[in-house]
PDB file as gemmi writes it, atoms N, CA and C in Angstrom:
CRYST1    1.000    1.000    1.000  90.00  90.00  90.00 P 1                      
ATOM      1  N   UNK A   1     -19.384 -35.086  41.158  1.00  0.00           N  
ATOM      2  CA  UNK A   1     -18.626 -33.886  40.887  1.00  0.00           C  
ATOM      3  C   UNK A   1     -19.080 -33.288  39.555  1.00  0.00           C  
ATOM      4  N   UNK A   2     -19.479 -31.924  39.442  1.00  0.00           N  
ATOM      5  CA  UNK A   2     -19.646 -31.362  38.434  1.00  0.00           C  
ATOM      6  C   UNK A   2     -18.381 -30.928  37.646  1.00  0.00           C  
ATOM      7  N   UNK A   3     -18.779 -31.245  36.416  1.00  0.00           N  
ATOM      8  CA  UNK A   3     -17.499 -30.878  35.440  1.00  0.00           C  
ATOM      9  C   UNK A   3     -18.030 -29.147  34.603  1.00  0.00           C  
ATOM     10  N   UNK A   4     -17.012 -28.627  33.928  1.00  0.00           N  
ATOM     11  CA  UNK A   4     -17.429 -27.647  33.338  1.00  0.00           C  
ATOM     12  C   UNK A   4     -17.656 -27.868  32.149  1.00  0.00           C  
ATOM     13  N   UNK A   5     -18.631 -27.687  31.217  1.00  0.00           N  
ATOM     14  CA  UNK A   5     -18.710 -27.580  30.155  1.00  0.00           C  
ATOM     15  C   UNK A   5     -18.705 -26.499  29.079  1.00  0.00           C  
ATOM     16  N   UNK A   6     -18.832 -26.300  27.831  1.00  0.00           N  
ATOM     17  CA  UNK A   6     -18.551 -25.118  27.248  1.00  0.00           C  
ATOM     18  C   UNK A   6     -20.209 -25.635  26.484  1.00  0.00           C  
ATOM     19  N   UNK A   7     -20.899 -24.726  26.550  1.00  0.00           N  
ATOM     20  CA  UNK A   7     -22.002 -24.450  26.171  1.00  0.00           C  
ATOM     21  C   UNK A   7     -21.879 -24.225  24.518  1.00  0.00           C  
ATOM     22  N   UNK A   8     -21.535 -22.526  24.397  1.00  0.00           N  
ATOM     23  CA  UNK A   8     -21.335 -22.109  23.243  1.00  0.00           C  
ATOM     24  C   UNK A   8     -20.257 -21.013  23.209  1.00  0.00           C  
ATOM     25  N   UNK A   9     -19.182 -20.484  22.365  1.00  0.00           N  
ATOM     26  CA  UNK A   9     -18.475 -19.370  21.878  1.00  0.00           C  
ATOM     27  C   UNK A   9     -19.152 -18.755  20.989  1.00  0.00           C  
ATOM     28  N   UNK A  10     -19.345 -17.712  21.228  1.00  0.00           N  
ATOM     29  CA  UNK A  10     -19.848 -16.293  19.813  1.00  0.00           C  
ATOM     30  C   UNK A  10     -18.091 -15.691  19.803  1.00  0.00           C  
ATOM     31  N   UNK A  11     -17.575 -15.560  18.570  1.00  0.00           N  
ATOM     32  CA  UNK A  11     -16.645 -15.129  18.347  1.00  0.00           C  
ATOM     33  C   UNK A  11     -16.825 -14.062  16.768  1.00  0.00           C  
ATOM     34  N   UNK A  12     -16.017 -12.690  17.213  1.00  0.00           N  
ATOM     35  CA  UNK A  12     -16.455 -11.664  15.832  1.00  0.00           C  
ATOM     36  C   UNK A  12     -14.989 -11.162  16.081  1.00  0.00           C  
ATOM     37  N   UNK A  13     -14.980 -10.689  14.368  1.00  0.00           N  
ATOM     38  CA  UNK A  13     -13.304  -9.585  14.118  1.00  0.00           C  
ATOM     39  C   UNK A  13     -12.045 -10.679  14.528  1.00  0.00           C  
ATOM     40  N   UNK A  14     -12.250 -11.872  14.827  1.00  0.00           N  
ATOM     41  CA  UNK A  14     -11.025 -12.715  15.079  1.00  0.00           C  
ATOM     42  C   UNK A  14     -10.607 -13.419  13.661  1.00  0.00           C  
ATOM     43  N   UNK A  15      -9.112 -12.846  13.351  1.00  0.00           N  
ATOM     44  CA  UNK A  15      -8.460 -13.756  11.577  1.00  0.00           C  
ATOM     45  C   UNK A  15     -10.039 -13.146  10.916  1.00  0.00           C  
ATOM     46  N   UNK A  16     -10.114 -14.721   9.961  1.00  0.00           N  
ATOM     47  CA  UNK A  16     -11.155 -14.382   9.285  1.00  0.00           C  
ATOM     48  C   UNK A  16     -12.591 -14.689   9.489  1.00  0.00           C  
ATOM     49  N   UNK A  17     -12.833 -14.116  10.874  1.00  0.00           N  
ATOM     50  CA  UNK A  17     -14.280 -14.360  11.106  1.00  0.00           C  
ATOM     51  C   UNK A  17     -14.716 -12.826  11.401  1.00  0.00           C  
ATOM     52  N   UNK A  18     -15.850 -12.520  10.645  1.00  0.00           N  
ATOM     53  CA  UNK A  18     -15.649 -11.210  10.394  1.00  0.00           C  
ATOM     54  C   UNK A  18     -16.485 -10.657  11.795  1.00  0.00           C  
ATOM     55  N   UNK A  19     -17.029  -9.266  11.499  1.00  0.00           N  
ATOM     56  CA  UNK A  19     -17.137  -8.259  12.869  1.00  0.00           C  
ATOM     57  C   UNK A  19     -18.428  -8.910  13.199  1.00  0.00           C  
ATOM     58  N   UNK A  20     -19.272  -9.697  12.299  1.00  0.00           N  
ATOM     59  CA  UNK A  20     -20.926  -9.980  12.349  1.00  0.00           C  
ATOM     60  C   UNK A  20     -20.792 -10.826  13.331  1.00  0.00           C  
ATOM     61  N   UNK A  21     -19.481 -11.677  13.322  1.00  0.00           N  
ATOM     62  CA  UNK A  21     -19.203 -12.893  13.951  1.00  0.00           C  
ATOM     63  C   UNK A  21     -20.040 -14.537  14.077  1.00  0.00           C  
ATOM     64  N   UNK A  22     -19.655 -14.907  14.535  1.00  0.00           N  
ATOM     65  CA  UNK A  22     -20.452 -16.484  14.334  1.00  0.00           C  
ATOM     66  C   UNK A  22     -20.218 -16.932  15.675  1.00  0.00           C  
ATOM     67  N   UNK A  23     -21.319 -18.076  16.109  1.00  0.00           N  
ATOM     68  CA  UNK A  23     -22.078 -18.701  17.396  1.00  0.00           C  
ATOM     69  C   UNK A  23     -21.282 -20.215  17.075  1.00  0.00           C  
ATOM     70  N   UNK A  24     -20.865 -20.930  17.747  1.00  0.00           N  
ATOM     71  CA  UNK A  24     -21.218 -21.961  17.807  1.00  0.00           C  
ATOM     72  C   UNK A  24     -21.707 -22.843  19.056  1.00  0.00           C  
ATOM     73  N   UNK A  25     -22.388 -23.551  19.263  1.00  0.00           N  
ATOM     74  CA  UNK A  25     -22.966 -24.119  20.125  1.00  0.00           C  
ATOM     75  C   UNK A  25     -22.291 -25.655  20.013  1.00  0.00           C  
ATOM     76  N   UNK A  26     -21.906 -26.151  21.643  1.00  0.00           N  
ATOM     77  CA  UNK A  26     -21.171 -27.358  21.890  1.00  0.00           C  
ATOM     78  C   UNK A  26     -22.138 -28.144  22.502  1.00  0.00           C  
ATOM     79  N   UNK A  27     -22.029 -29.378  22.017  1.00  0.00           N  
ATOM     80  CA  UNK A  27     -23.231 -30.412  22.487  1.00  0.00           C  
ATOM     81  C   UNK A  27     -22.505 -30.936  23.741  1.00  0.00           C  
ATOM     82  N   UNK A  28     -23.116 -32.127  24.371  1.00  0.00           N  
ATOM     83  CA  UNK A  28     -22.692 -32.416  25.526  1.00  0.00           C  
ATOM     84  C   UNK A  28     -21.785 -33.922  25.141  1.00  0.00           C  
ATOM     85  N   UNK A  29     -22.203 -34.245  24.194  1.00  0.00           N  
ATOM     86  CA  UNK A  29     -21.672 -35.362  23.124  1.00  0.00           C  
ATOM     87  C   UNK A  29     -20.162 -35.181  22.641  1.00  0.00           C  
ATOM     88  N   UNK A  30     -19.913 -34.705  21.167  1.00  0.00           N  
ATOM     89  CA  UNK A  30     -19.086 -34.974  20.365  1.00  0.00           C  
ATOM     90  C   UNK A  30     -19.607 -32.950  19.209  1.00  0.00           C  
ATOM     91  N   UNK A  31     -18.491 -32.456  19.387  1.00  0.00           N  
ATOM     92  CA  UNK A  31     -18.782 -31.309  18.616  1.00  0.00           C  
ATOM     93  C   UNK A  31     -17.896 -31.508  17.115  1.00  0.00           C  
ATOM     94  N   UNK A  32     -18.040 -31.599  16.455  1.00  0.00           N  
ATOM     95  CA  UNK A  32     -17.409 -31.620  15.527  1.00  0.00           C  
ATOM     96  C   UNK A  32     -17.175 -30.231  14.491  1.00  0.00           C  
ATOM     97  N   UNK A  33     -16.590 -29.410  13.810  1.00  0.00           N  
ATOM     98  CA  UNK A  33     -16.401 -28.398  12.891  1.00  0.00           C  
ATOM     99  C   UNK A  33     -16.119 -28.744  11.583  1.00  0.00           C  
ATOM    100  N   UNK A  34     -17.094 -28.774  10.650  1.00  0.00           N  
ATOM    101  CA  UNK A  34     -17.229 -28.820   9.494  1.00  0.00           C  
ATOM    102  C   UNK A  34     -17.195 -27.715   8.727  1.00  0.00           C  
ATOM    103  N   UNK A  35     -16.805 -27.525   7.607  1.00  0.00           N  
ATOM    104  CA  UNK A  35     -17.209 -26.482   6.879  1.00  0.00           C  
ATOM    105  C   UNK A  35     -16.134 -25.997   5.239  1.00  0.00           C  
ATOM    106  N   UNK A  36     -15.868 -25.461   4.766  1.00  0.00           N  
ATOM    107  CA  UNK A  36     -15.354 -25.457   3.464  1.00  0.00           C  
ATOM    108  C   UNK A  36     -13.868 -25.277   3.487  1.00  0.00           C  
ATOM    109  N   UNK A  37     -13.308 -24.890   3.005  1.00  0.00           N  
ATOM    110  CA  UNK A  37     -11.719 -24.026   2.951  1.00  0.00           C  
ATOM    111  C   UNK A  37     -11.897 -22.691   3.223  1.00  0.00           C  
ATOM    112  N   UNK A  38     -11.329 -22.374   4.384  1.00  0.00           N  
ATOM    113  CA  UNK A  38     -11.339 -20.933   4.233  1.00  0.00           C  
ATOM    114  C   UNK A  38     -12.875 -20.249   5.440  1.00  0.00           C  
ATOM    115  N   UNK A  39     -13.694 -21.708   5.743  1.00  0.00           N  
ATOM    116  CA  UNK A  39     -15.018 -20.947   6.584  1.00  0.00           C  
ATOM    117  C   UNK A  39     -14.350 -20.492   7.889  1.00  0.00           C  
ATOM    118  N   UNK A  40     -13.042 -20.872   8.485  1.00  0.00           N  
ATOM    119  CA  UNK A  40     -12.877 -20.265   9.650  1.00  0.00           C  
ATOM    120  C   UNK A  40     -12.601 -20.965  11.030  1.00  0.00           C  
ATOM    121  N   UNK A  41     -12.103 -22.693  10.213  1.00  0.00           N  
ATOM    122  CA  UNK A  41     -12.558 -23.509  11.531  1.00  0.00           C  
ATOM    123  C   UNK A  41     -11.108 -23.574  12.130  1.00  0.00           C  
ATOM    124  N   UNK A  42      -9.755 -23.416  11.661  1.00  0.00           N  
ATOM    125  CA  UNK A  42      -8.827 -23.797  12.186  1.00  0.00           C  
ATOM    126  C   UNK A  42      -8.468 -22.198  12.956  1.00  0.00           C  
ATOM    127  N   UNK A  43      -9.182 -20.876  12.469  1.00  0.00           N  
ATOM    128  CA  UNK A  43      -8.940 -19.913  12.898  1.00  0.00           C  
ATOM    129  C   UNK A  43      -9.791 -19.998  14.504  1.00  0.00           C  
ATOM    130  N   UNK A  44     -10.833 -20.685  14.834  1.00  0.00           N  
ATOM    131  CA  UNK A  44     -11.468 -20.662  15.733  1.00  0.00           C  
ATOM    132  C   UNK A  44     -10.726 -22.114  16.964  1.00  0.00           C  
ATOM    133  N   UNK A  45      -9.650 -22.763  16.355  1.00  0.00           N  
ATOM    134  CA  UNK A  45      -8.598 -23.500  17.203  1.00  0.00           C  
ATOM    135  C   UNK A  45      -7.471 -22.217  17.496  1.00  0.00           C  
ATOM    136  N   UNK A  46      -7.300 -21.578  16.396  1.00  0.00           N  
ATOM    137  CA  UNK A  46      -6.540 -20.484  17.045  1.00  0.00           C  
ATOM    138  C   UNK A  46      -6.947 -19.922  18.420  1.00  0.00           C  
ATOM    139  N   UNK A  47      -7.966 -19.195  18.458  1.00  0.00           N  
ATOM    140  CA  UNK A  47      -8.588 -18.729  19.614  1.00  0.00           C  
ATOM    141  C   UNK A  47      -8.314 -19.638  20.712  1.00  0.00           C  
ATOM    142  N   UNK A  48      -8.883 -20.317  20.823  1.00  0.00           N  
ATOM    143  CA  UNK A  48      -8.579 -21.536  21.842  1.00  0.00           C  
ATOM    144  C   UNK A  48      -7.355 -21.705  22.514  1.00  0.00           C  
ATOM    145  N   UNK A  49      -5.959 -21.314  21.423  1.00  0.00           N  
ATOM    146  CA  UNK A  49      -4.556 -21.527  21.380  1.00  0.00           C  
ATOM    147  C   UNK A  49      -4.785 -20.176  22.189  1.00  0.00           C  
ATOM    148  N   UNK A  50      -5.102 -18.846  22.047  1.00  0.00           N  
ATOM    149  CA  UNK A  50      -4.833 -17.931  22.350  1.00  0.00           C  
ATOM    150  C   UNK A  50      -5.601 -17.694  23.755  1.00  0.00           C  
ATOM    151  N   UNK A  51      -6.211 -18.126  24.126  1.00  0.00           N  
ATOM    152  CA  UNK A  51      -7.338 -18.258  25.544  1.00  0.00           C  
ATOM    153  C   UNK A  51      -6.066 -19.026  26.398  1.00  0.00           C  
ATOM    154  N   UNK A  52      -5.204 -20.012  25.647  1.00  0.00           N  
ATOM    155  CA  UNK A  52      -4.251 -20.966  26.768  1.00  0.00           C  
ATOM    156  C   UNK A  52      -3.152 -19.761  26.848  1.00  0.00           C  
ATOM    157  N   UNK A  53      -2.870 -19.316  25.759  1.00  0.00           N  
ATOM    158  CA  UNK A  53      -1.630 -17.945  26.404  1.00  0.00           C  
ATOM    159  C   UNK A  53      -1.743 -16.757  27.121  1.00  0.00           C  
ATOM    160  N   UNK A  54      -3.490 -16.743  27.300  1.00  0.00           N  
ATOM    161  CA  UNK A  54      -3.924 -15.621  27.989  1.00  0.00           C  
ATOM    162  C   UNK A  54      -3.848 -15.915  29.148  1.00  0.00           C  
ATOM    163  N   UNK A  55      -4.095 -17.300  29.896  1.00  0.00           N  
ATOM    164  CA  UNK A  55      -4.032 -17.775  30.809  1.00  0.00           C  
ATOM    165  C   UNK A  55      -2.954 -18.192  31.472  1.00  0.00           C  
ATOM    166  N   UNK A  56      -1.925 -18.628  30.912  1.00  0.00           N  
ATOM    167  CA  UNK A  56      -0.306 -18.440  31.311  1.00  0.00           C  
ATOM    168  C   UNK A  56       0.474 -17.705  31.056  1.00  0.00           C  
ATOM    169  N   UNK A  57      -0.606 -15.820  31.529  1.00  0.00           N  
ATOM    170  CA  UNK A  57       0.212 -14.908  31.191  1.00  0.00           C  
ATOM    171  C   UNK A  57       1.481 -14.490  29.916  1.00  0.00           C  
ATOM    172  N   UNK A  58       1.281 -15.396  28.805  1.00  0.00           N  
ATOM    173  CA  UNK A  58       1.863 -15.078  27.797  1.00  0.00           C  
ATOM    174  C   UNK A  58       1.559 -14.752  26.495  1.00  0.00           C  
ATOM    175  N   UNK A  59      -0.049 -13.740  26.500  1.00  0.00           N  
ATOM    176  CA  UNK A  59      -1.006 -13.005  25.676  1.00  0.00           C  
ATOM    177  C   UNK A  59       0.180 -12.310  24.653  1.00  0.00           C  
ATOM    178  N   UNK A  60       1.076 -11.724  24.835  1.00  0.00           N  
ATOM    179  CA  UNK A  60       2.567 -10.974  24.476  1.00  0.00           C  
ATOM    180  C   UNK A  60       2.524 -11.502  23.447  1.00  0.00           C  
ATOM    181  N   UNK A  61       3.199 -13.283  23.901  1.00  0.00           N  
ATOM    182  CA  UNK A  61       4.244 -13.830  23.059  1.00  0.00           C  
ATOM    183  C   UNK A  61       3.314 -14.335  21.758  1.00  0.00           C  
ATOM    184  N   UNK A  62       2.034 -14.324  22.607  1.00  0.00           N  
ATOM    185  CA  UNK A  62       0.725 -14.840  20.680  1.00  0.00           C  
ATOM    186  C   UNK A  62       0.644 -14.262  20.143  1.00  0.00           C  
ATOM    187  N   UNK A  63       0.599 -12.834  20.679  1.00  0.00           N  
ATOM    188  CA  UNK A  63       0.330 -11.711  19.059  1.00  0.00           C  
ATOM    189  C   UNK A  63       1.356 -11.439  18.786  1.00  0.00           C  
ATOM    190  N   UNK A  64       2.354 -11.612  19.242  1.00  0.00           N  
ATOM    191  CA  UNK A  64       3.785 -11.398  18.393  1.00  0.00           C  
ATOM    192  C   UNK A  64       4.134 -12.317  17.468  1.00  0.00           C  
ATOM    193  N   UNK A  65       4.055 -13.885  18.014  1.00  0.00           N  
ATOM    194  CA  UNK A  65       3.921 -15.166  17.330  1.00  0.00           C  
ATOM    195  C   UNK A  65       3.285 -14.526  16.131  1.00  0.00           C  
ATOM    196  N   UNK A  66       2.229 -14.597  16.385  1.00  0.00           N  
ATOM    197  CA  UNK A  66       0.561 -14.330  14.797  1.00  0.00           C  
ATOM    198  C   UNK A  66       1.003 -13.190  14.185  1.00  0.00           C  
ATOM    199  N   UNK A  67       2.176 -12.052  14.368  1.00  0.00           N  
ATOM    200  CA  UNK A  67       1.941 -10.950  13.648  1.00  0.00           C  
ATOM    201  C   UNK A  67       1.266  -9.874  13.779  1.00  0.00           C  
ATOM    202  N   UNK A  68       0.525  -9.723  15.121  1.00  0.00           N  
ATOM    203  CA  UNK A  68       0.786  -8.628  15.983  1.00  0.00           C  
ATOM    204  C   UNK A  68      -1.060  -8.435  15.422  1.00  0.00           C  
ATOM    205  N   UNK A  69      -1.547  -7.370  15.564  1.00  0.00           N  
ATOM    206  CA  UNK A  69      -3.050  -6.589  15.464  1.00  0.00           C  
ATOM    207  C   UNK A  69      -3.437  -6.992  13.871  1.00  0.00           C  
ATOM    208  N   UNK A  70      -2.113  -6.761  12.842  1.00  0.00           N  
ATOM    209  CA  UNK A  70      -2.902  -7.446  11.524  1.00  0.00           C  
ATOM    210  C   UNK A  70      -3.225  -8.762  11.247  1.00  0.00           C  
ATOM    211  N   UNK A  71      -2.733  -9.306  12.083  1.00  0.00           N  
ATOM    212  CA  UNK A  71      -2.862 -11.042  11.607  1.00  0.00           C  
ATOM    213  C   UNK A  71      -4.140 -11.284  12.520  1.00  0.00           C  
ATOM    214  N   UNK A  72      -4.303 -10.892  13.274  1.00  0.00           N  
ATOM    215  CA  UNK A  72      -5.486 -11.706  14.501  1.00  0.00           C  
ATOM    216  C   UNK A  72      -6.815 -10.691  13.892  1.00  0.00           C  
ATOM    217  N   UNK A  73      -6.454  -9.384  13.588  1.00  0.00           N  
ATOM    218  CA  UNK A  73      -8.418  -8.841  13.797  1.00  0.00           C  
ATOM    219  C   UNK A  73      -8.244  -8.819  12.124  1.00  0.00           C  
ATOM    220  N   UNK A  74      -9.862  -8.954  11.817  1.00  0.00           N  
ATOM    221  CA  UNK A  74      -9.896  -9.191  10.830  1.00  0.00           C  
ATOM    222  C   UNK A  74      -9.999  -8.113   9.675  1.00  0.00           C  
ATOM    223  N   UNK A  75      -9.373  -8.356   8.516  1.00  0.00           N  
ATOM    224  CA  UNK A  75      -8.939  -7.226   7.957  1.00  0.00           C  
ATOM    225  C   UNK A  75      -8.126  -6.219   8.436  1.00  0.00           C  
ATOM    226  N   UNK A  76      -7.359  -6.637   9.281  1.00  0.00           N  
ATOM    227  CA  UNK A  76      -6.536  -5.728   9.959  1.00  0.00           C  
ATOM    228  C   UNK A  76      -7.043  -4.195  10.673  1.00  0.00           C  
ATOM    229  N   UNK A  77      -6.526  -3.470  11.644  1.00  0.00           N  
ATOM    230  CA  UNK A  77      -6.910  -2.507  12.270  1.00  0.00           C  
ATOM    231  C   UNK A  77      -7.829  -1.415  11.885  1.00  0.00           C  
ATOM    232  N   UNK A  78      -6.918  -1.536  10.547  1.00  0.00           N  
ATOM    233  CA  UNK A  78      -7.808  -0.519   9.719  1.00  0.00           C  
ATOM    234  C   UNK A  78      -9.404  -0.390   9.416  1.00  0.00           C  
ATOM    235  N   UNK A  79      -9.862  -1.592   9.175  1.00  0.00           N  
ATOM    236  CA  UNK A  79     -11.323  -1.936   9.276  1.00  0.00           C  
ATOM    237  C   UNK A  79     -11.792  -2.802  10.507  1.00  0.00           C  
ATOM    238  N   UNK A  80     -10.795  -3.255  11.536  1.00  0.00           N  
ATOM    239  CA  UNK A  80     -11.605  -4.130  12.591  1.00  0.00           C  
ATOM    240  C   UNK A  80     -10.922  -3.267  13.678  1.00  0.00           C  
ATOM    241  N   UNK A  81     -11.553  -2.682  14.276  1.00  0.00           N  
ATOM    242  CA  UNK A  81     -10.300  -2.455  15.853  1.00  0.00           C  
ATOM    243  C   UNK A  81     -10.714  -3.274  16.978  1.00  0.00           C  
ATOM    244  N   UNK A  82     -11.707  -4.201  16.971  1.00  0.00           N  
ATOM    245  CA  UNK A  82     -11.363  -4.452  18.674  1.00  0.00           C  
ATOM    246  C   UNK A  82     -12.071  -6.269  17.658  1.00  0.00           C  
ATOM    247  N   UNK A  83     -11.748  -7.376  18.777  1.00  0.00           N  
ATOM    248  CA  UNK A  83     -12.272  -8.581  18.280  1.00  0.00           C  
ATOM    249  C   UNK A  83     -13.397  -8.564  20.077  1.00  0.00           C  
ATOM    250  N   UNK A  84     -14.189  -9.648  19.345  1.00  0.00           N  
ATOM    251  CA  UNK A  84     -15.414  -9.642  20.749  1.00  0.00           C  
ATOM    252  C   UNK A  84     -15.003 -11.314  20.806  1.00  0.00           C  
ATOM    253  N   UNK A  85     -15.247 -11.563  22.385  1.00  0.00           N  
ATOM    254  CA  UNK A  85     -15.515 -13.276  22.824  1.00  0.00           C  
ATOM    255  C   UNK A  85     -16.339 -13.733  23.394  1.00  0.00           C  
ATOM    256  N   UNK A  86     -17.314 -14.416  23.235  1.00  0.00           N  
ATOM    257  CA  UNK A  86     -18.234 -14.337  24.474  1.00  0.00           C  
ATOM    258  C   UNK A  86     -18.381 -16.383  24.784  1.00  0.00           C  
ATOM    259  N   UNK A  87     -18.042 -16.773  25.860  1.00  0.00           N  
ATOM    260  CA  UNK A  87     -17.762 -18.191  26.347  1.00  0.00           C  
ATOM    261  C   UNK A  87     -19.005 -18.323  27.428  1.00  0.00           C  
ATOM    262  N   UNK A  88     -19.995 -19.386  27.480  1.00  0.00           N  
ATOM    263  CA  UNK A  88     -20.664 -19.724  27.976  1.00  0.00           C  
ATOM    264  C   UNK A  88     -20.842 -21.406  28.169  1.00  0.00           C  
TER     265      UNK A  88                                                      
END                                                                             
């Protein structure tokens, strides 16, 4: 039986990952997220959180949860209007 795997996420304009956005690539192993205070890794578990409410029809209750268009795109509306996802 084939299982699904997640290849890689490119994620841009989501919290604080800005519009340039960032790749990450998932091994078939053990992925781990490293990176400083503040690089973006617990914002990119967000996403994840927000992919499970998209999927049990309750997309609503997350951006209301998070604070609506300023809390999720980055820098708020004013400088980000749309966030990109791309799952492979």
């Amino acid at each position: 039986m084939d299982t699904l795997r997640l290849k890689y996420l490119y994620l841009a304009g989501y919290k604080s990952i800005s519009s340039d956005g960032q790749r990450i690539c998932f091994s078939d192993d053990v992925t781990i997220l490293l990176g400083p205070n503040g690089a973006g890794k617990s914002n990119m578990i967000s996403f994840f959180q927000m992919l499970n409410f998209m999927m049990t029809d309750a997309l609503r209750e997350f951006v209301a949860k998070q604070g609506y268009a300023r809390s999720l795109l980055y820098y708020g509306p004013e400088r980000t209007t749309q966030l990109t996802a791309e799952l492979l």
